[in-house]
C-alpha positions in Angstrom: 81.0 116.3 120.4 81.7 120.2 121.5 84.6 119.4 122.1 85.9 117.6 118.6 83.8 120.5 117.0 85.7 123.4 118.5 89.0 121.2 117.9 88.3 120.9 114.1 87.0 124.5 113.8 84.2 123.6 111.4 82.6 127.5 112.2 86.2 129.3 111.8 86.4 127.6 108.6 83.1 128.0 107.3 82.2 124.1 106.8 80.0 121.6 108.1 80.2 118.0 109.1 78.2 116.7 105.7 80.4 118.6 103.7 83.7 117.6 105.5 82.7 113.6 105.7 81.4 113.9 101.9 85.0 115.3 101.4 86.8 112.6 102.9 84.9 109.5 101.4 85.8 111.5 98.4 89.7 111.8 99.3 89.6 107.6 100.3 87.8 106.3 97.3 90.6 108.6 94.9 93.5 107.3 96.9 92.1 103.7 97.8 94.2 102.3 94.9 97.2 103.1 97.0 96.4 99.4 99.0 96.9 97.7 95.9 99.7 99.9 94.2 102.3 100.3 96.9 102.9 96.5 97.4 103.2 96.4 93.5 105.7 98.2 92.8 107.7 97.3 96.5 107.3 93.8 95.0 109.7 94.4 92.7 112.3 95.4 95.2 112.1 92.2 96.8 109.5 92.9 99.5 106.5 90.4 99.8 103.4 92.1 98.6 101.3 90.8 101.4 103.9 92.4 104.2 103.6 95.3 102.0 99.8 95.7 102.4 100.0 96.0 106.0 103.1 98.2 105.9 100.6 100.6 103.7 98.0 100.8 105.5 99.7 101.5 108.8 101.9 104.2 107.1 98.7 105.7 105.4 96.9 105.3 109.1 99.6 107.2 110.9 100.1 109.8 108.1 96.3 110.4 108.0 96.0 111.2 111.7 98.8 113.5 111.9 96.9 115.8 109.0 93.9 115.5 110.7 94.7 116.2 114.8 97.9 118.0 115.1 97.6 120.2 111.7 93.8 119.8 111.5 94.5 120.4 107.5 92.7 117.8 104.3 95.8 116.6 103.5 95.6 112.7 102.9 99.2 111.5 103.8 100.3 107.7 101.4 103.0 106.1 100.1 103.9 107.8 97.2 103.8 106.6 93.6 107.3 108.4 92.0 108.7 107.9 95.4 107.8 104.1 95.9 109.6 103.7 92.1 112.6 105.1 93.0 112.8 102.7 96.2 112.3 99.8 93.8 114.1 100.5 91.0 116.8 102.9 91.9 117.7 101.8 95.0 117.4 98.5 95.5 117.7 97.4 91.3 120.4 99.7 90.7 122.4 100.7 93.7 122.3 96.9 95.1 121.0 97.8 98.4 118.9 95.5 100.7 115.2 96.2 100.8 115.9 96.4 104.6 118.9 99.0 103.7 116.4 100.6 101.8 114.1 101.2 104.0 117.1 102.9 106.9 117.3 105.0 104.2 114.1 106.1 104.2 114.3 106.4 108.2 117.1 108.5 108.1 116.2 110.9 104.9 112.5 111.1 107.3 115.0 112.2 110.4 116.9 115.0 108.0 113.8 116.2 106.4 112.2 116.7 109.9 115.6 118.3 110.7 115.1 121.0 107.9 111.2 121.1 108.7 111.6 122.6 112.1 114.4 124.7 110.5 113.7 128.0 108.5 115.5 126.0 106.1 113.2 124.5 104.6 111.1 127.6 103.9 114.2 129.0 102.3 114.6 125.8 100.0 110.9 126.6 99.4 111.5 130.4 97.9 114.7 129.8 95.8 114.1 126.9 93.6 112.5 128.4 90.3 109.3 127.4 89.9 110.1 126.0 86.4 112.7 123.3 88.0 109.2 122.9 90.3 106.9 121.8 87.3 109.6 120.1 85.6 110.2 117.9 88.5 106.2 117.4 88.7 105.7 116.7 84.6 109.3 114.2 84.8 108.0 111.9 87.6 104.9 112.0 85.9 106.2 110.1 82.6 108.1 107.6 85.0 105.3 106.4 86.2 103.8 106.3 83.0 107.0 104.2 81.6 106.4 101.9 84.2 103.0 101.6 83.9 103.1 100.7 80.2 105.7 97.9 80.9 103.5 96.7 83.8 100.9 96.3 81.5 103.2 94.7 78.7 102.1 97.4 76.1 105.9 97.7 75.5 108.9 95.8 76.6 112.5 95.9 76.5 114.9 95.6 73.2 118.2 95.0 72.0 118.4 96.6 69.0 115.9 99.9 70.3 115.9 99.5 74.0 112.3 100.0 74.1 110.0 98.5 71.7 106.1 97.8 71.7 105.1 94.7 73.7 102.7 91.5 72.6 99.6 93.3 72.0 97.3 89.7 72.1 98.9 88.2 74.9 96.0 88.1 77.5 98.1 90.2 79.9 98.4 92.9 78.0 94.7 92.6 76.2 93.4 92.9 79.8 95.7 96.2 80.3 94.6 97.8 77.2 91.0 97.3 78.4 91.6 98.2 82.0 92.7 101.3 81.1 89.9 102.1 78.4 87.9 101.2 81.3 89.3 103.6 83.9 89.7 105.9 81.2 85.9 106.4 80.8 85.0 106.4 84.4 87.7 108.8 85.4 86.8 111.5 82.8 82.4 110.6 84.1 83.8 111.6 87.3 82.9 108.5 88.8 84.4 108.5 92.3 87.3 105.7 93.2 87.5 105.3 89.2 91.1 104.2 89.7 90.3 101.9 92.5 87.4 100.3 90.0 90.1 100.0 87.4 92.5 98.4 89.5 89.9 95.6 90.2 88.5 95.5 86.9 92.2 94.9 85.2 93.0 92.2 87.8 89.7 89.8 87.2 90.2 90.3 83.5 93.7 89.0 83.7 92.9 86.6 86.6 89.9 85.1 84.3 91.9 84.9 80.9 95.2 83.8 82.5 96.3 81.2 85.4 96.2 83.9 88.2 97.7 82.4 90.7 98.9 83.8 93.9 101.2 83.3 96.7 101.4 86.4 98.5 100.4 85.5 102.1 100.7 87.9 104.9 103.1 86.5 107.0 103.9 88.4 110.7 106.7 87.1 111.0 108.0 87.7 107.4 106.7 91.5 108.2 108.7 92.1 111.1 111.6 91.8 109.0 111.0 94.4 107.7 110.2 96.5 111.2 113.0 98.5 112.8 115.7 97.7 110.8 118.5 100.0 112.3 120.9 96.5 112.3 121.0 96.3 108.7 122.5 100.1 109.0 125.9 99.9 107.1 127.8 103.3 106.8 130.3 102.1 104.8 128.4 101.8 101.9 129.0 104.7 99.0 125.8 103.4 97.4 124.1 103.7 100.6 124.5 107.3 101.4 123.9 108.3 98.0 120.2 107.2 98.2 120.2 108.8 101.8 120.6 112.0 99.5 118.7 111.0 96.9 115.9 109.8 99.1 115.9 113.4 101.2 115.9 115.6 98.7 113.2 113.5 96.7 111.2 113.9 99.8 111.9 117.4 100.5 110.8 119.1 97.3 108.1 116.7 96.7 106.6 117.7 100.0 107.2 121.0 99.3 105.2 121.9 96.0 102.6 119.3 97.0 101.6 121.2 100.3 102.1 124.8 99.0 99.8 123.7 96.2 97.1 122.5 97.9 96.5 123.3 101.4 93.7 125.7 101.3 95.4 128.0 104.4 99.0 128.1 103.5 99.8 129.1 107.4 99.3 125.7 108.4 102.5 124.5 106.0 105.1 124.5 109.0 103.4 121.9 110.8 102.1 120.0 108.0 105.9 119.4 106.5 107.0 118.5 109.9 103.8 116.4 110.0 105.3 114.9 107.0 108.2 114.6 107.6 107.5 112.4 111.0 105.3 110.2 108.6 108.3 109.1 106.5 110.2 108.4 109.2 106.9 106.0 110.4 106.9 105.0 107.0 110.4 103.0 107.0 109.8 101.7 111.1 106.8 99.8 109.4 108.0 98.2 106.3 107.1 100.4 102.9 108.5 104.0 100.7 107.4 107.0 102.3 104.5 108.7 102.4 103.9 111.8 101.1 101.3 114.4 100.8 99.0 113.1 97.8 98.2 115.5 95.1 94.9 113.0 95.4 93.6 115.2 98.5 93.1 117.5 95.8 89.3 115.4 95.1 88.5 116.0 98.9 89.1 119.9 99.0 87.6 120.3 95.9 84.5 118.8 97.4 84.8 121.4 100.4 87.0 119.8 102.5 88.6 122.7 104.4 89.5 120.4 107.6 91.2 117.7 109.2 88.4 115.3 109.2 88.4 114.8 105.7 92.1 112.9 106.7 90.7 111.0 109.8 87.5 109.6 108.0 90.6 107.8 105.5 92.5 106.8 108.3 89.3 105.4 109.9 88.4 103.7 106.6 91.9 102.8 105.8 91.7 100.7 108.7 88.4 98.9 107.9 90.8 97.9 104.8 92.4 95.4 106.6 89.2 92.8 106.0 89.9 92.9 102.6 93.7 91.6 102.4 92.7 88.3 101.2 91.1 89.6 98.3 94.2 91.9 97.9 96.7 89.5 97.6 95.1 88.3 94.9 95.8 91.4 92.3 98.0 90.7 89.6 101.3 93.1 89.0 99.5 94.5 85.9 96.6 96.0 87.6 97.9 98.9 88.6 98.9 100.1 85.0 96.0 102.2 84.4 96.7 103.9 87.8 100.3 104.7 86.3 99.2 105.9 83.3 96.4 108.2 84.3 98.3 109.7 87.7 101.1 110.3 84.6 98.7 112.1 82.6 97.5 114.1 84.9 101.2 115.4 86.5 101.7 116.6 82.8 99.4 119.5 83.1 102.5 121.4 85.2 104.1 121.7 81.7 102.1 124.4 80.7 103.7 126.2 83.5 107.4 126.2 82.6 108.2 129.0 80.1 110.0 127.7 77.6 109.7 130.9 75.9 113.0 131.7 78.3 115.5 129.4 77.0 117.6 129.5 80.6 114.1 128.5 82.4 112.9 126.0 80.2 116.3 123.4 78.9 117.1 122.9 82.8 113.2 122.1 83.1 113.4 119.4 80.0 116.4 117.8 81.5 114.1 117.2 84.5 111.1 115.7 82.7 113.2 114.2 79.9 116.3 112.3 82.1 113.8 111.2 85.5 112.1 108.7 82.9 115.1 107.8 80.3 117.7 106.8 83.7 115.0 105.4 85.7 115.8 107.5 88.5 114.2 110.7 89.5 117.0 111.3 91.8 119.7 111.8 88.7 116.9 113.5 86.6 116.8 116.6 89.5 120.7 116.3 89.2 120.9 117.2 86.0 118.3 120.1 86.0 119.8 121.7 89.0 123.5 121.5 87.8 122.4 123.0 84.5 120.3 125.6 85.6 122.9 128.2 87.3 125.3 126.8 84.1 122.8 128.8 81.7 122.0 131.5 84.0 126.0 132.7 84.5 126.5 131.8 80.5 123.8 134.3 80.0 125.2 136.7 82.4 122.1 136.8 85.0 124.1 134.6 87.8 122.6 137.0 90.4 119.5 135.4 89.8 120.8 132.3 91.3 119.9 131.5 94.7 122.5 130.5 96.6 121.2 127.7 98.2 120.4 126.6 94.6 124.1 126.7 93.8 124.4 124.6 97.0 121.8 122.2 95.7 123.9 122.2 92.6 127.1 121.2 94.4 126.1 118.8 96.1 124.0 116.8 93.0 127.4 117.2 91.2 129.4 115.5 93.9 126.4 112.5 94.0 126.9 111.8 90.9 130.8 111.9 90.7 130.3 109.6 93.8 127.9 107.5 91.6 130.4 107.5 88.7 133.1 105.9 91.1 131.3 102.8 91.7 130.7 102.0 88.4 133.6 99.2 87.4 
């Protein structure tokens, strides 16, 4: 017990045990919904949802104890939501690839991000992009998700004649959306702890009990290890697939980055926690899922105190437990997780009110951001065209100094993505 004491350094960081488990029951019951989410939206791009579970679980598992003995920081490392979304619908919907190509992508985007983590590289990236292409990004992902959360739910569907147009409204689906999230609503702004958990569960009997909610998502081990070490589906001859290797690092990269400068409550301990992250993506793909990321929902555990790393290893302990529950799991309709999409949305919209828009050259590059990830369903073009803009308005306005040059690099090579993109469009 001395020993896991003195490694966790409750008395350096001025905590105690109560405090820190408190903190990390608190960090699993707000990121809990993550079992359930994940294999939802991976669905989509072709994965079974039962292989998916397990995939989470271990990712989250691995991720977690990384945090919690080699940084010793209450970061809870999942799969993460924007991130899982561009998998699904970028890569494998609109590039064509292979959910197993998909997921040597995210191996080898895990292998150059830990390549820049051990780097002073990625401390540079860090310091020279503006903090308003920062938020932007934040605020941009955040009305993806919410996009696809409102399909999910069928509150709006697809149209010729306006591209987007508002769903069935009485269809039982989308009845039991609307009251899922009015549900989750109310208990996430009460403060009730794993609200978004309780809504997942409450929108999936709802639409289980009004509709024919059947399920056939079994987990199969030998359909998961399909999905495990996939290096033969590796084809590097494929435009399309080295343009989500970019995408994917650089989605990874500056997610990582604001996430963990934002929250971790002794920014010293950043290095290792991005190469902690870093080795968790590349985890994430070996087992079958997106990659995991540095949730902005450890932000519940260190606001209940959490200064340590056991706030990450009591979730990886209970992330385990989790397992038991998989039957129940596969039962969750794709709806469900709607209210989670919308909410997480909402809440990813506060970093507007810190992009001055008051500065013209600081705030259009920002809009294209949050504006173009949603409208192109790709948060990979939506950075694209903020960061090509950007030193555009800065050298029309005669301040090009301003300009990092690694953000002109950044630039460059966005531009050439999406001339390569263009090419492959017949």
């Amino acid at each position: 017990m001395q020993r896991i004491i003195q490694h966790f350094q409750l008395e350096e960081n001025n905590t105690t045990w109560k405090r820190e488990l408190m903190a990390g029951l608190t960090s699993f019951f707000t990121c809990a919904y993550i079992i359930l989410a994940n294999p939802l939206i991976l669905k989509d791009a072709g994965i079974p949802i039962g292989t998916t579970v397990i995939a989470t679980i271990v990712a989250s598992i691995i991720g977690c104890l990384l945090m919690a003995i080699w940084v010793n920081a209450p970061i809870i490392v999942i799969p993460g939501m924007g991130v899982n979304a561009f998998f699904s619908y970028t890569m494998v919907q609109s590039l064509g690839l292979s959910p197993q190509q998909g997921l040597v992508v995210v191996i080898l985007a895990g292998l150059f991000f830990f390549i820049v983590s051990i780097s002073t590289f990625g401390n540079r990236i860090l310091d020279s992009v503006p903090a308003s292409l920062k938020h932007g990004i934040t605020v941009g992902i955040g009305l993806f998700l919410t996009f696809i959360g409102l399909q999910k739910g069928g509150i709006i569907q697809s149209s010729e004649t306006t591209v987007v147009a508002l769903g069935h409204l009485g269809s039982p689906v989308t009845l039991s959306t609307i009251v899922g999230i009015i549900i989750t609503l109310i208990l996430f702004v009460r403060n009730v702890k794993g609200s978004l958990l309780i809504g997942i569960i409450i929108t999936s009997f709802l639409t289980i009990t009004f509709t024919e909610g059947n399920s056939s998502n079994v987990v199969d081990f030998q359909t998961q290890s399909k999905y495990l070490f996939t290096f033969s589906e590796l084809n590097i001859f494929q435009i399309p697939f080295w343009i989500a290797v970019f995408s994917m690092t650089m989605i990874v990269l500056f997610e990582n980055m604001g996430l963990l400068s934002g929250m971790l409550p002794d920014i010293k301990k950043f290095p290792r926690a991005y190469k902690a992250v870093a080795i968790s993506t590349v985890a994430s793909g070996l087992v079958g899922t997106s990659p995991t990321i540095a949730s902005a929902e450890s932000a519940a555990g260190i606001t209940e105190g959490g200064k340590t790393g056991i706030p990450a290893f009591i979730v990886a302990i209970l992330f385990g437990f989790s397992i038991i529950a998989m039957p129940l799991i596969q039962l969750i309709p794709g709806n469900a997780v709607a209210p989670v999409l919308i909410i997480i949305g909402a809440l990813m919209m506060k970093s507007i009110q810190d992009i001055p828009f008051h500065d013209f050259s600081e705030g259009f590059p920002a809009f294209l951001i949050i504006i173009c990830i949603p409208m192109t369903s790709s948060i990979a073009d939506g950075l694209a065209f903020g960061f090509i803009v950007y030193p555009i308005v800065k050298i029309a306005i005669g301040k090009w100094k301003q300009v990092s040059p690694l953000v002109y690099l950044i630039s460059i090579l966005f531009l050439l993505n999406i001339v390569a993109s263009a090419l492959l469009i017949h």
